[in-house]
Jmol script that loads the backbone (N, CA, C; Angstrom):
load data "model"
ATOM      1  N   UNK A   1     151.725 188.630 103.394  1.00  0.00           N
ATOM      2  CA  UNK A   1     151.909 190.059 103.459  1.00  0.00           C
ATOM      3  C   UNK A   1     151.923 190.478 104.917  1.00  0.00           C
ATOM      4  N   UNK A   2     153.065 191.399 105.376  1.00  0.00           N
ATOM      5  CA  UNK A   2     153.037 191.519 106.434  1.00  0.00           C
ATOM      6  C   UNK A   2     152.661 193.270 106.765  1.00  0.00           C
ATOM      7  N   UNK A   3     151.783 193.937 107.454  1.00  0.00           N
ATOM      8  CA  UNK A   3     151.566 195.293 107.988  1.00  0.00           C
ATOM      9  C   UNK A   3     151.660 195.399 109.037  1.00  0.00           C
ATOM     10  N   UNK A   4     152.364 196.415 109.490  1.00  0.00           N
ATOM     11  CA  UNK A   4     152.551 196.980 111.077  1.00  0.00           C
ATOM     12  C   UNK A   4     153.013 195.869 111.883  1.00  0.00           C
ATOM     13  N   UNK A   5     153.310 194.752 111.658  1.00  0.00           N
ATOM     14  CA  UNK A   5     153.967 193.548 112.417  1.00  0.00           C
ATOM     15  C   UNK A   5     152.311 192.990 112.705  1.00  0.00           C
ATOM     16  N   UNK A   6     151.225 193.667 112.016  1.00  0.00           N
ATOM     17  CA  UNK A   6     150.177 192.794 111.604  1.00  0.00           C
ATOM     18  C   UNK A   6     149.846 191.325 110.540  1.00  0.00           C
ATOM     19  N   UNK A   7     149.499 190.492 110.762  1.00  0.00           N
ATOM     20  CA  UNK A   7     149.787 189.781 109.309  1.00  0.00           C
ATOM     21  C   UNK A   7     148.352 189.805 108.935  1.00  0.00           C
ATOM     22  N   UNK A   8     148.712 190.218 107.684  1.00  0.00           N
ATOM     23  CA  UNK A   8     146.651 190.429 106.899  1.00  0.00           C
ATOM     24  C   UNK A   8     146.997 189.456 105.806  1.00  0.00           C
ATOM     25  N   UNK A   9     145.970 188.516 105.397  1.00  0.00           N
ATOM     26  CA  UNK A   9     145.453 188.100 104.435  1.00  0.00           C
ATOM     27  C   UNK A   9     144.295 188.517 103.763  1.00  0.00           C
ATOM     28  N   UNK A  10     144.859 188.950 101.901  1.00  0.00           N
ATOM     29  CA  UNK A  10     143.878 189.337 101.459  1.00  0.00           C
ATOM     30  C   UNK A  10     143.056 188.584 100.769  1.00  0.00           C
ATOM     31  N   UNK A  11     142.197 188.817 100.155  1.00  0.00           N
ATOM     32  CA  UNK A  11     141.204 187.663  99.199  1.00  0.00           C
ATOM     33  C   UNK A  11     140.836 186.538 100.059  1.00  0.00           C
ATOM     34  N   UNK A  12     140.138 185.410  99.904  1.00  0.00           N
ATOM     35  CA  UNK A  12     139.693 184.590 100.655  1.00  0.00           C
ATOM     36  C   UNK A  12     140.534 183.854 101.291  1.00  0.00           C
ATOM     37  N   UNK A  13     140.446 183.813 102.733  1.00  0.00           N
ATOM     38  CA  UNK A  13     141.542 182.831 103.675  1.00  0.00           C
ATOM     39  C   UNK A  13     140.679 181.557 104.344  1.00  0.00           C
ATOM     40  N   UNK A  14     141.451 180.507 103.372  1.00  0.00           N
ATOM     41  CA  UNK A  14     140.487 178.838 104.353  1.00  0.00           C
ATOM     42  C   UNK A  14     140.829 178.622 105.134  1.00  0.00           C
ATOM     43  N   UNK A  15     139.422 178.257 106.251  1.00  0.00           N
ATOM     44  CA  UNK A  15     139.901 178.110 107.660  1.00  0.00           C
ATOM     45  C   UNK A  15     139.470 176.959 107.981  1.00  0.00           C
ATOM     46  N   UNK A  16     139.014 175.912 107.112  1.00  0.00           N
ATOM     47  CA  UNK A  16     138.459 175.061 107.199  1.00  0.00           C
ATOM     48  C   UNK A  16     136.894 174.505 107.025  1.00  0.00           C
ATOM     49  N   UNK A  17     136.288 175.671 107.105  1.00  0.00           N
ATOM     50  CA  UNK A  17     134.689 175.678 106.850  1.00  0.00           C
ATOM     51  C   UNK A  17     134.398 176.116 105.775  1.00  0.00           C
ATOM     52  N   UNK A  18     135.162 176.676 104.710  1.00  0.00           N
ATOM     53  CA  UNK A  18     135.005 177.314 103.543  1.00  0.00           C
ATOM     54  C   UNK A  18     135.872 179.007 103.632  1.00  0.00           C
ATOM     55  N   UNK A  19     135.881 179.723 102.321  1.00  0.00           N
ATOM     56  CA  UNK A  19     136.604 180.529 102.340  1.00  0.00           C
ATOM     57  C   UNK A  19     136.052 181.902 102.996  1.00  0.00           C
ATOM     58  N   UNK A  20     136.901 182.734 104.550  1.00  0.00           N
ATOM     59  CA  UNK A  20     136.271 183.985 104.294  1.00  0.00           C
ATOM     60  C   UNK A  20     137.154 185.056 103.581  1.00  0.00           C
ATOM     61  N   UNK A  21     135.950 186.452 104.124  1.00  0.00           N
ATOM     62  CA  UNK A  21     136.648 187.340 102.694  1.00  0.00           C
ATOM     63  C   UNK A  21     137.913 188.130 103.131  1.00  0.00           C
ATOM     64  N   UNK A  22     138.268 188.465 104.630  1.00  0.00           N
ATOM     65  CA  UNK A  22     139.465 188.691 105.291  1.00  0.00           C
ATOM     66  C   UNK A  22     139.786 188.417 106.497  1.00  0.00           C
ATOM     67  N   UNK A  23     140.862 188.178 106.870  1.00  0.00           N
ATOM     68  CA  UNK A  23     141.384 187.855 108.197  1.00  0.00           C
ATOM     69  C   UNK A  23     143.002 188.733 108.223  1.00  0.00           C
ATOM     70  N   UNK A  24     142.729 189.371 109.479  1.00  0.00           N
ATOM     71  CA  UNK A  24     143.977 190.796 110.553  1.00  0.00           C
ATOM     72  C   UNK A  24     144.100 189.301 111.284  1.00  0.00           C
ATOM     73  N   UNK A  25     145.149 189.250 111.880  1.00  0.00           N
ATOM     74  CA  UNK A  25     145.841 188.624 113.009  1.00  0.00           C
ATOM     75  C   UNK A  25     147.127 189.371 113.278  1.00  0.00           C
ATOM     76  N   UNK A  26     146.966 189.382 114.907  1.00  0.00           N
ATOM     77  CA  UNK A  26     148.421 189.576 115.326  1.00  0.00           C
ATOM     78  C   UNK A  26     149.078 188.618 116.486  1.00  0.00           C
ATOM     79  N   UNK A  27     148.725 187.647 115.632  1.00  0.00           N
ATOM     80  CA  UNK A  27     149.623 186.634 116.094  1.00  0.00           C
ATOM     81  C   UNK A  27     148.695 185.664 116.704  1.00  0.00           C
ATOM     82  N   UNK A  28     148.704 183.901 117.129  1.00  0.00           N
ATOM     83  CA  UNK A  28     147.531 183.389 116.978  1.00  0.00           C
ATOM     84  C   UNK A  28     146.351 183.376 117.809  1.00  0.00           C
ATOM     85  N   UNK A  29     146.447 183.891 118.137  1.00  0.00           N
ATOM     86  CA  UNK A  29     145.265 184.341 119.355  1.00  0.00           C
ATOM     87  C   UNK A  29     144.850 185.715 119.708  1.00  0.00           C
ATOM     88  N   UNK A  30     145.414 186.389 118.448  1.00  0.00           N
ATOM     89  CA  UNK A  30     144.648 188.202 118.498  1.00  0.00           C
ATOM     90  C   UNK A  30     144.297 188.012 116.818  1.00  0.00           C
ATOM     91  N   UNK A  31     142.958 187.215 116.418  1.00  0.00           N
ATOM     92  CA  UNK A  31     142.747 187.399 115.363  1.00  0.00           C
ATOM     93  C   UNK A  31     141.172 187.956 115.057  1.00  0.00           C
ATOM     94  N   UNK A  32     140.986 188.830 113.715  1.00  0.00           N
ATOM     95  CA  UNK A  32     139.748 189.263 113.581  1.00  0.00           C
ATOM     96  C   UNK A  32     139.514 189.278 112.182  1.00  0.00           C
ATOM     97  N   UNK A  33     138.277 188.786 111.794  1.00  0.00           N
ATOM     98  CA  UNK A  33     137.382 187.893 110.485  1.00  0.00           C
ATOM     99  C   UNK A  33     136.838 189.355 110.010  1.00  0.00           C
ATOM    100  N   UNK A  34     136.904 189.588 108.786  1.00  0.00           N
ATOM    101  CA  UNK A  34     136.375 190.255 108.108  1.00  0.00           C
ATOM    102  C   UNK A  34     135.840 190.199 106.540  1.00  0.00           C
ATOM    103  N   UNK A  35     134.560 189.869 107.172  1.00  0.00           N
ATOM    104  CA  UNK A  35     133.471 189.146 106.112  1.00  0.00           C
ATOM    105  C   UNK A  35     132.313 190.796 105.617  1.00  0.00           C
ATOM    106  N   UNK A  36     132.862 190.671 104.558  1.00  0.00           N
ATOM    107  CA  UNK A  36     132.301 191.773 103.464  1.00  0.00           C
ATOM    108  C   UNK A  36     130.606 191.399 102.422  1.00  0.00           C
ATOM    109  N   UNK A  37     130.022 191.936 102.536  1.00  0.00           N
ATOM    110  CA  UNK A  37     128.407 191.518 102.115  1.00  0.00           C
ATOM    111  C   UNK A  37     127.774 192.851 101.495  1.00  0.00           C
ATOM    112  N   UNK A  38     126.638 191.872 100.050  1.00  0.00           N
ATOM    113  CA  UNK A  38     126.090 193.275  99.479  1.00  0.00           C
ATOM    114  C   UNK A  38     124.596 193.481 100.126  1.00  0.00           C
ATOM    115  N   UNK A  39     124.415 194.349 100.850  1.00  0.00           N
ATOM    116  CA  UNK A  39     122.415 194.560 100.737  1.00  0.00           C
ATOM    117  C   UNK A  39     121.836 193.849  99.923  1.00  0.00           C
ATOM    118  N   UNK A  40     122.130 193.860  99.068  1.00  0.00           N
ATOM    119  CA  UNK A  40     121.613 193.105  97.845  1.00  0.00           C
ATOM    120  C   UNK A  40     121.412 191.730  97.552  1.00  0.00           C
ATOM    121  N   UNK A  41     121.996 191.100  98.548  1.00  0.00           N
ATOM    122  CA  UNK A  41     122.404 190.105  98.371  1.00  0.00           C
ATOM    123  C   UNK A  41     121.013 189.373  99.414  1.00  0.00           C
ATOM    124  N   UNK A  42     120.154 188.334  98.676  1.00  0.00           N
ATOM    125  CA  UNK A  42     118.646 187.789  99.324  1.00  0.00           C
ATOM    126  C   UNK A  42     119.156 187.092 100.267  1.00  0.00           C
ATOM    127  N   UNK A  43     120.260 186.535 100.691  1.00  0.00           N
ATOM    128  CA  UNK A  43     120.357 186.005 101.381  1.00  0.00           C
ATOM    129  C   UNK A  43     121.378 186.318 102.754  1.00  0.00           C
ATOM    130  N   UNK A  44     121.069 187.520 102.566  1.00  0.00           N
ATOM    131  CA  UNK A  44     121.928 188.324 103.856  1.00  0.00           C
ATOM    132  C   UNK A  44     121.513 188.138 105.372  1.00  0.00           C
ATOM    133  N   UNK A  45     119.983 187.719 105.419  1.00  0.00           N
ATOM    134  CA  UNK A  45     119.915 187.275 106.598  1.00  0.00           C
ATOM    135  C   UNK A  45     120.226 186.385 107.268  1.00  0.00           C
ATOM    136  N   UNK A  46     120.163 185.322 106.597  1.00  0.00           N
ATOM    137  CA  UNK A  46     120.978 184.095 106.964  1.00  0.00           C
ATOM    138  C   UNK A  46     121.766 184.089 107.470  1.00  0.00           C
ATOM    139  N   UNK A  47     122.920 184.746 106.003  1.00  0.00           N
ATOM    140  CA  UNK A  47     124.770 184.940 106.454  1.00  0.00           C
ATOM    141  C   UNK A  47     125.296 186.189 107.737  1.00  0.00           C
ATOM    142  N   UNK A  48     124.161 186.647 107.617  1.00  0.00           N
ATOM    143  CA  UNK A  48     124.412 187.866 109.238  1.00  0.00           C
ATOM    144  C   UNK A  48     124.391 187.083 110.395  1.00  0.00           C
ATOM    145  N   UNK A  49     122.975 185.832 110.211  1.00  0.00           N
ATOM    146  CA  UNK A  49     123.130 185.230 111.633  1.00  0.00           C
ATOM    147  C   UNK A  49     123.860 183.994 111.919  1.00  0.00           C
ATOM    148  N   UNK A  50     124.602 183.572 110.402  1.00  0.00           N
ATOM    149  CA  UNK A  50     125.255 182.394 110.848  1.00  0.00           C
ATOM    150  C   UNK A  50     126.539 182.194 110.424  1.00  0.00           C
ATOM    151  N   UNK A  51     127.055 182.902 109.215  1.00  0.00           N
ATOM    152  CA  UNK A  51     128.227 182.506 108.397  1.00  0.00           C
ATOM    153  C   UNK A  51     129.427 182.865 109.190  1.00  0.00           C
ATOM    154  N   UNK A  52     129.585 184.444 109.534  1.00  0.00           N
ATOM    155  CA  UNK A  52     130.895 184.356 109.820  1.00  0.00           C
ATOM    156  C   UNK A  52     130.865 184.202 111.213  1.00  0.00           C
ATOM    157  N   UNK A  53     130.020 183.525 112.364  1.00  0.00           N
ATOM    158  CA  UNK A  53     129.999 182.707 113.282  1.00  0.00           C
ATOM    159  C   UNK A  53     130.643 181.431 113.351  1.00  0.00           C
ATOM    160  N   UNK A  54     130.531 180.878 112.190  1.00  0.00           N
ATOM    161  CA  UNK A  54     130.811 179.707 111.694  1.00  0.00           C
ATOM    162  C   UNK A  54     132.395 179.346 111.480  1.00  0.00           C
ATOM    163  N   UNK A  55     132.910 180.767 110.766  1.00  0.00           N
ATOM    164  CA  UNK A  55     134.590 180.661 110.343  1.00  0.00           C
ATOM    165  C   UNK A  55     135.043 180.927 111.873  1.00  0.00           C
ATOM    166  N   UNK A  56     134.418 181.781 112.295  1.00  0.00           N
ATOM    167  CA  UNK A  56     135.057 182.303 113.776  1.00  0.00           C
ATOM    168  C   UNK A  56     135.224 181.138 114.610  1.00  0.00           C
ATOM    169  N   UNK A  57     134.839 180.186 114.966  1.00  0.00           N
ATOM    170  CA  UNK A  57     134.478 179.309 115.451  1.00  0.00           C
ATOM    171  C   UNK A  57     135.395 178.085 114.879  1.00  0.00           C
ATOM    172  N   UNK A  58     135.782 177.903 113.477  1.00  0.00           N
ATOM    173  CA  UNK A  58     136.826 177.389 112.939  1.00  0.00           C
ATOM    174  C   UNK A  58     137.893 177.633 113.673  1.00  0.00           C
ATOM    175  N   UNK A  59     138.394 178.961 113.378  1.00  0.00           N
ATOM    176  CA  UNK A  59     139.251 179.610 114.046  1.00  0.00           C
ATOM    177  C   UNK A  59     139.640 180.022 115.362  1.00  0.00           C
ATOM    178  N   UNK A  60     139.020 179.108 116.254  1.00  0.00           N
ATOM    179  CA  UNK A  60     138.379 179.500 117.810  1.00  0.00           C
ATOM    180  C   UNK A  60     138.996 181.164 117.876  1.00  0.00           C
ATOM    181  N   UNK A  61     137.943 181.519 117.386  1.00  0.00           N
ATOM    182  CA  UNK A  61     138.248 183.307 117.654  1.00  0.00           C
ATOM    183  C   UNK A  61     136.853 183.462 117.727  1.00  0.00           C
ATOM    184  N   UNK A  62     136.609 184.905 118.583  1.00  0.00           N
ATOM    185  CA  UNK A  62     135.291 184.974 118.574  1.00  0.00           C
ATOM    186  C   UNK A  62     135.027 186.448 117.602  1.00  0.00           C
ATOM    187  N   UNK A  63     136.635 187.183 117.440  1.00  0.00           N
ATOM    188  CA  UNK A  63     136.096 188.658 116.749  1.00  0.00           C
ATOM    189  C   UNK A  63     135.897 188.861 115.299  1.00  0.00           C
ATOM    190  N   UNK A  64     134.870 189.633 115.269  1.00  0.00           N
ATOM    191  CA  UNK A  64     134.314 188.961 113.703  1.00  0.00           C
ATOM    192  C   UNK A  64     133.766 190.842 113.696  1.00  0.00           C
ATOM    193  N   UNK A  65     134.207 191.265 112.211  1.00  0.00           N
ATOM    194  CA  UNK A  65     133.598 192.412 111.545  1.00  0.00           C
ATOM    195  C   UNK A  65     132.865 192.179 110.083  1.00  0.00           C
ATOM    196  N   UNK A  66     130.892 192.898 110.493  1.00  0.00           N
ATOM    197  CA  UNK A  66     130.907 192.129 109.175  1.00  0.00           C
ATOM    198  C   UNK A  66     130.509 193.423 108.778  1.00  0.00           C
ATOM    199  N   UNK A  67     131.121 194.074 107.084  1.00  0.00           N
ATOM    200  CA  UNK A  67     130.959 195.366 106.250  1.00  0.00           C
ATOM    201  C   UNK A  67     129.955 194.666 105.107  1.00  0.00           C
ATOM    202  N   UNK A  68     128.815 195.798 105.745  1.00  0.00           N
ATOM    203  CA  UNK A  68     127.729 195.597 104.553  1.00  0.00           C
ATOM    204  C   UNK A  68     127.636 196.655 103.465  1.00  0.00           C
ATOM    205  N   UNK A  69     127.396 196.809 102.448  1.00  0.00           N
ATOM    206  CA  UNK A  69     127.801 198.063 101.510  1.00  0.00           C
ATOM    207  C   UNK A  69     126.116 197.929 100.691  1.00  0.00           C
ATOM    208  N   UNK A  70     125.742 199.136 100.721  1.00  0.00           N
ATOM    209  CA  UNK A  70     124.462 199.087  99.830  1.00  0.00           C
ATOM    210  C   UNK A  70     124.082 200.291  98.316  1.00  0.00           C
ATOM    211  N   UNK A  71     123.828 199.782  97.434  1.00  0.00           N
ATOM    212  CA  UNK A  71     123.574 201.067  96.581  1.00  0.00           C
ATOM    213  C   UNK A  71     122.484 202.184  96.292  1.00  0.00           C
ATOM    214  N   UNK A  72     121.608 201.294  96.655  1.00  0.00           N
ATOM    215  CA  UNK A  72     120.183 202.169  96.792  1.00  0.00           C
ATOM    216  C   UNK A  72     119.395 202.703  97.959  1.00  0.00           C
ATOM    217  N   UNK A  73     118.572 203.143  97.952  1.00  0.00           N
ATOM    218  CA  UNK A  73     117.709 203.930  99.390  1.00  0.00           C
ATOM    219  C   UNK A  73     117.133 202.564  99.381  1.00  0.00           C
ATOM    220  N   UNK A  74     116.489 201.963  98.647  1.00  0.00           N
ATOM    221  CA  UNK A  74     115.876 200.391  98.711  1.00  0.00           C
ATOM    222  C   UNK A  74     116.827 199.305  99.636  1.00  0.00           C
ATOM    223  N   UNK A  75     117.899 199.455  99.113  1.00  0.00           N
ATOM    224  CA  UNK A  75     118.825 198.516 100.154  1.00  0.00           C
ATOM    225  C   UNK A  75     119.366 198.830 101.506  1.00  0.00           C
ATOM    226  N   UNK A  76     119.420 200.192 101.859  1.00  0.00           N
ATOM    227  CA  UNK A  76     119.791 200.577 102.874  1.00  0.00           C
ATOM    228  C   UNK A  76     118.825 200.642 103.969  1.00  0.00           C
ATOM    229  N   UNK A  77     117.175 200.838 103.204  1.00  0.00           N
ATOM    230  CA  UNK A  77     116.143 200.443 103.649  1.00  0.00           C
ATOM    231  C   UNK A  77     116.016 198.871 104.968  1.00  0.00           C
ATOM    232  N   UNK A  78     116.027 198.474 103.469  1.00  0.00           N
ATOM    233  CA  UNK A  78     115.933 197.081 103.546  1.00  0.00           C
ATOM    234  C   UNK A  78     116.907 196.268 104.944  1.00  0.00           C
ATOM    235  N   UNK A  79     118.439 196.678 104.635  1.00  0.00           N
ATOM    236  CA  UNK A  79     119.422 196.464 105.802  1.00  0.00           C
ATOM    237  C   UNK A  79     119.383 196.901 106.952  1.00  0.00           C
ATOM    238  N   UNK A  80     118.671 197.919 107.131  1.00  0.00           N
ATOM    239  CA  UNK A  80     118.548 198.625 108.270  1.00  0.00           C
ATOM    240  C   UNK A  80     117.164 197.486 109.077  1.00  0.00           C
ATOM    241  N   UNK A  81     116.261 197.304 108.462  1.00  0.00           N
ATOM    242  CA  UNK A  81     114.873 196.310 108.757  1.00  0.00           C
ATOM    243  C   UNK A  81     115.716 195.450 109.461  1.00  0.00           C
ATOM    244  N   UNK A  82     116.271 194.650 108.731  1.00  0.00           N
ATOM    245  CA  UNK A  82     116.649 192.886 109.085  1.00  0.00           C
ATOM    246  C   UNK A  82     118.161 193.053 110.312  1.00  0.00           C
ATOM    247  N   UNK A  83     118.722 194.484 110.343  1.00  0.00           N
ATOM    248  CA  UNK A  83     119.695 194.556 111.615  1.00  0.00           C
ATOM    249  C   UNK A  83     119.299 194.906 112.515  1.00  0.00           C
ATOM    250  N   UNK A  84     117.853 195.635 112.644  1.00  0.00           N
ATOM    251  CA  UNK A  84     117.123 195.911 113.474  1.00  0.00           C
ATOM    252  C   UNK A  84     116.193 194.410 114.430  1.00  0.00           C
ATOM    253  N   UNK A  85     115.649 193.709 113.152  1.00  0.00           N
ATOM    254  CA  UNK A  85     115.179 192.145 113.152  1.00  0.00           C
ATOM    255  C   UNK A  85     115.964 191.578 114.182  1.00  0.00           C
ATOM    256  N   UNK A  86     117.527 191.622 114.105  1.00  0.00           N
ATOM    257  CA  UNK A  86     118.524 190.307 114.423  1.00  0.00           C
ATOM    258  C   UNK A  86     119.218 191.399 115.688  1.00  0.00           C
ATOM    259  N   UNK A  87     118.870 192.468 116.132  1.00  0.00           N
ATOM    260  CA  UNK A  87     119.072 192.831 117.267  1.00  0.00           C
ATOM    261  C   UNK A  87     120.643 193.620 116.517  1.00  0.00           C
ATOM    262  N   UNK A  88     120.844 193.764 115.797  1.00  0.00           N
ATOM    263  CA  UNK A  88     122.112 193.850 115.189  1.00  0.00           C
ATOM    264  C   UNK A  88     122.467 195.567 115.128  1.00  0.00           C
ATOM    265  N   UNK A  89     121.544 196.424 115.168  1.00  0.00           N
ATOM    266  CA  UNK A  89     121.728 197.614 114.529  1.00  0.00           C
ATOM    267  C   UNK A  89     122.452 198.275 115.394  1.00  0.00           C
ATOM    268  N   UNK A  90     122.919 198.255 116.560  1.00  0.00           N
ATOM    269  CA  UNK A  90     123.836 198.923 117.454  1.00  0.00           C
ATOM    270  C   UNK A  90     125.258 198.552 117.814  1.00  0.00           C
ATOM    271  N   UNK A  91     125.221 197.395 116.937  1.00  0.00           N
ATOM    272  CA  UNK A  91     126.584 196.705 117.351  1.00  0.00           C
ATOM    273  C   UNK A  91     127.884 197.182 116.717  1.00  0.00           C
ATOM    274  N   UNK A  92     128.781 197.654 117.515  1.00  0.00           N
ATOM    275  CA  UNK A  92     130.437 198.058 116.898  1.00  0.00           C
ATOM    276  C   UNK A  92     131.256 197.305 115.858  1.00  0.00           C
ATOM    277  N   UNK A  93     130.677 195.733 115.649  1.00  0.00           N
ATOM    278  CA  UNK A  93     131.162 195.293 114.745  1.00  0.00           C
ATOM    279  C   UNK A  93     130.442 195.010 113.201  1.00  0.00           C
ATOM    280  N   UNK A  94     128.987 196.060 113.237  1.00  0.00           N
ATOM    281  CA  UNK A  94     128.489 196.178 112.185  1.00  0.00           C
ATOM    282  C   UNK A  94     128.694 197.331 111.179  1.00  0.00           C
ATOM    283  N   UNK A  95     129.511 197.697 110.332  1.00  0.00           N
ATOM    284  CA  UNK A  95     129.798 198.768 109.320  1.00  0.00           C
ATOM    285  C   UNK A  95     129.304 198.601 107.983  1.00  0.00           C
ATOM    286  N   UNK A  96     127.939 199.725 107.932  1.00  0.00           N
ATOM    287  CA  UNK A  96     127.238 200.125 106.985  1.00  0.00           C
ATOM    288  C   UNK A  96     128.002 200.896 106.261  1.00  0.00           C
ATOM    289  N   UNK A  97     128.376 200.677 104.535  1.00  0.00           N
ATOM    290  CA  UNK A  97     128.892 201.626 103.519  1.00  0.00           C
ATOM    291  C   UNK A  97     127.495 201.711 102.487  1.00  0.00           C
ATOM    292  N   UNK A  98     127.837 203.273 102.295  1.00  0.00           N
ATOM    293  CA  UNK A  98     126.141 204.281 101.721  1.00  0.00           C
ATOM    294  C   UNK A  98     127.342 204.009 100.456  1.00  0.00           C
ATOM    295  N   UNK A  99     127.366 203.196  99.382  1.00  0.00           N
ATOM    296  CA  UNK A  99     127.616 203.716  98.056  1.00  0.00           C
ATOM    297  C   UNK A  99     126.401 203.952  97.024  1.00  0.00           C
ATOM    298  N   UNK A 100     125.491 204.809  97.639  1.00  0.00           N
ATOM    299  CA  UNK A 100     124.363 205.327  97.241  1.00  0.00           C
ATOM    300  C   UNK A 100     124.887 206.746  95.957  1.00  0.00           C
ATOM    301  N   UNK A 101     124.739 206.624  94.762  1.00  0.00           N
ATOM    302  CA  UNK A 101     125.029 207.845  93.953  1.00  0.00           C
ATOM    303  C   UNK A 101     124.211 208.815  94.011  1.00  0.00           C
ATOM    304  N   UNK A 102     123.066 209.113  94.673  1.00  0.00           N
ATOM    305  CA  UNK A 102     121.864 209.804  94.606  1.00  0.00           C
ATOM    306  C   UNK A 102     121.975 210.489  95.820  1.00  0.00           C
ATOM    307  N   UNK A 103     122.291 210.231  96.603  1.00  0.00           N
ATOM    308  CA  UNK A 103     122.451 211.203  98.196  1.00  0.00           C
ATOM    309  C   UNK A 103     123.475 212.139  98.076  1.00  0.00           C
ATOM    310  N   UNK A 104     124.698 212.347  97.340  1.00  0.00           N
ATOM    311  CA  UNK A 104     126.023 212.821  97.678  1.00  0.00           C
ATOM    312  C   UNK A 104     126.468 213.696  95.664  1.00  0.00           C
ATOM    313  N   UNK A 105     126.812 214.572  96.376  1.00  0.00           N
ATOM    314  CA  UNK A 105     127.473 215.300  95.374  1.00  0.00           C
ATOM    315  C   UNK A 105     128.874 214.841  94.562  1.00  0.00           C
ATOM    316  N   UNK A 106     129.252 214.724  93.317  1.00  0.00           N
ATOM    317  CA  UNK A 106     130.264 214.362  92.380  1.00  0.00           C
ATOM    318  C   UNK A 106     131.476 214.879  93.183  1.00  0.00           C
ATOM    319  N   UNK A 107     132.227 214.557  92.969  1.00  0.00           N
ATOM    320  CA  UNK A 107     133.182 215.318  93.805  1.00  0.00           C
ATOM    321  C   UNK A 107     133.672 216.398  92.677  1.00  0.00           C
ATOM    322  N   UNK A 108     133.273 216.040  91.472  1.00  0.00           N
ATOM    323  CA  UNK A 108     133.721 217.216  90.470  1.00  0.00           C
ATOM    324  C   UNK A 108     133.162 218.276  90.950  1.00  0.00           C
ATOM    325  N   UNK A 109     132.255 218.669  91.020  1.00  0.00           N
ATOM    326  CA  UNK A 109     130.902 219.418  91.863  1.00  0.00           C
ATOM    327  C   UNK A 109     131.071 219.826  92.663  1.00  0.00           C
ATOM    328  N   UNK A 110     131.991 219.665  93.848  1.00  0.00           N
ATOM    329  CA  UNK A 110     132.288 220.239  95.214  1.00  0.00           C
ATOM    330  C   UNK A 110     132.917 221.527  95.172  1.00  0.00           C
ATOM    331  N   UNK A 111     132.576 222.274  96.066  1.00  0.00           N
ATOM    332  CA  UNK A 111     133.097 223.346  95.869  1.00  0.00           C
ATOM    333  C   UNK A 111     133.588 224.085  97.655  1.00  0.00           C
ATOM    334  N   UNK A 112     134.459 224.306  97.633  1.00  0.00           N
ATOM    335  CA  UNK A 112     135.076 224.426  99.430  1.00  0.00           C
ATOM    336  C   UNK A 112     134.831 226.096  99.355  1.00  0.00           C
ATOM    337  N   UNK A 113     134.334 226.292 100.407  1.00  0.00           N
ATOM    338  CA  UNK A 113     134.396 228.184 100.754  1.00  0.00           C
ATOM    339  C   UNK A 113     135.869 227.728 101.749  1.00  0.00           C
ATOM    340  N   UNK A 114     136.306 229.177 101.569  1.00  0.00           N
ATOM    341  CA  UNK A 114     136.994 229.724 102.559  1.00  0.00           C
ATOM    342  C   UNK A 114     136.734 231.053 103.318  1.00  0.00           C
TER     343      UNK A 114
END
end "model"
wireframe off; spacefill off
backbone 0.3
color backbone group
């Protein structure tokens, strides 16, 4: 699949170390890893400090985005602890998604003034 004279692969792309969950390239030496993860998931610390280091490194690329997505105040909790832990919580290539149902209004529910 080709975008913007970008080439994206979707679903898992092998790079030799096992499968990640996306890879943008524009062309072979402007490429960037995008490895997707749940809060939820017990073993997120690990894979924050080592996994998609690992594909990157396959790939002698060093740019790597990793999207963490959480559902509860418990997990967002929780993610915020261990990115704080790993020095991680300020970094541009870390993107926190709140799919928290309890913070945010239905969108049926919304209502716009003018």
């Amino acid at each position: 699949m080709v975008c913007n004279r970008f080439q994206c692969g979707f679903g898992e792309v092998n790079n030799g170390r096992g499968p990640v969950d996306f890879k943008v390239s524009y062309g072979k030496n402007d490429q960037t890893i995008i490895e997707f993860k749940l809060a939820s998931n017990n073993q997120i610390k690990d894979n924050l400090k080592e996994q998609a280091e690992v594909y990157a490194a396959a790939n002698d690329n060093p740019k790597i985005i990793k999207v963490i997505m959480f559902f509860t105040y418990e997990e967002e909790k929780r993610i915020k602890i261990i990115l704080q832990e790993l020095d991680l919580h300020n970094k541009n290539n870390i993107i926190l998604i709140d799919a928290r149902n309890d913070n945010k209004l239905s969108a049926s529910k919304v209502k716009t003034t003018k």
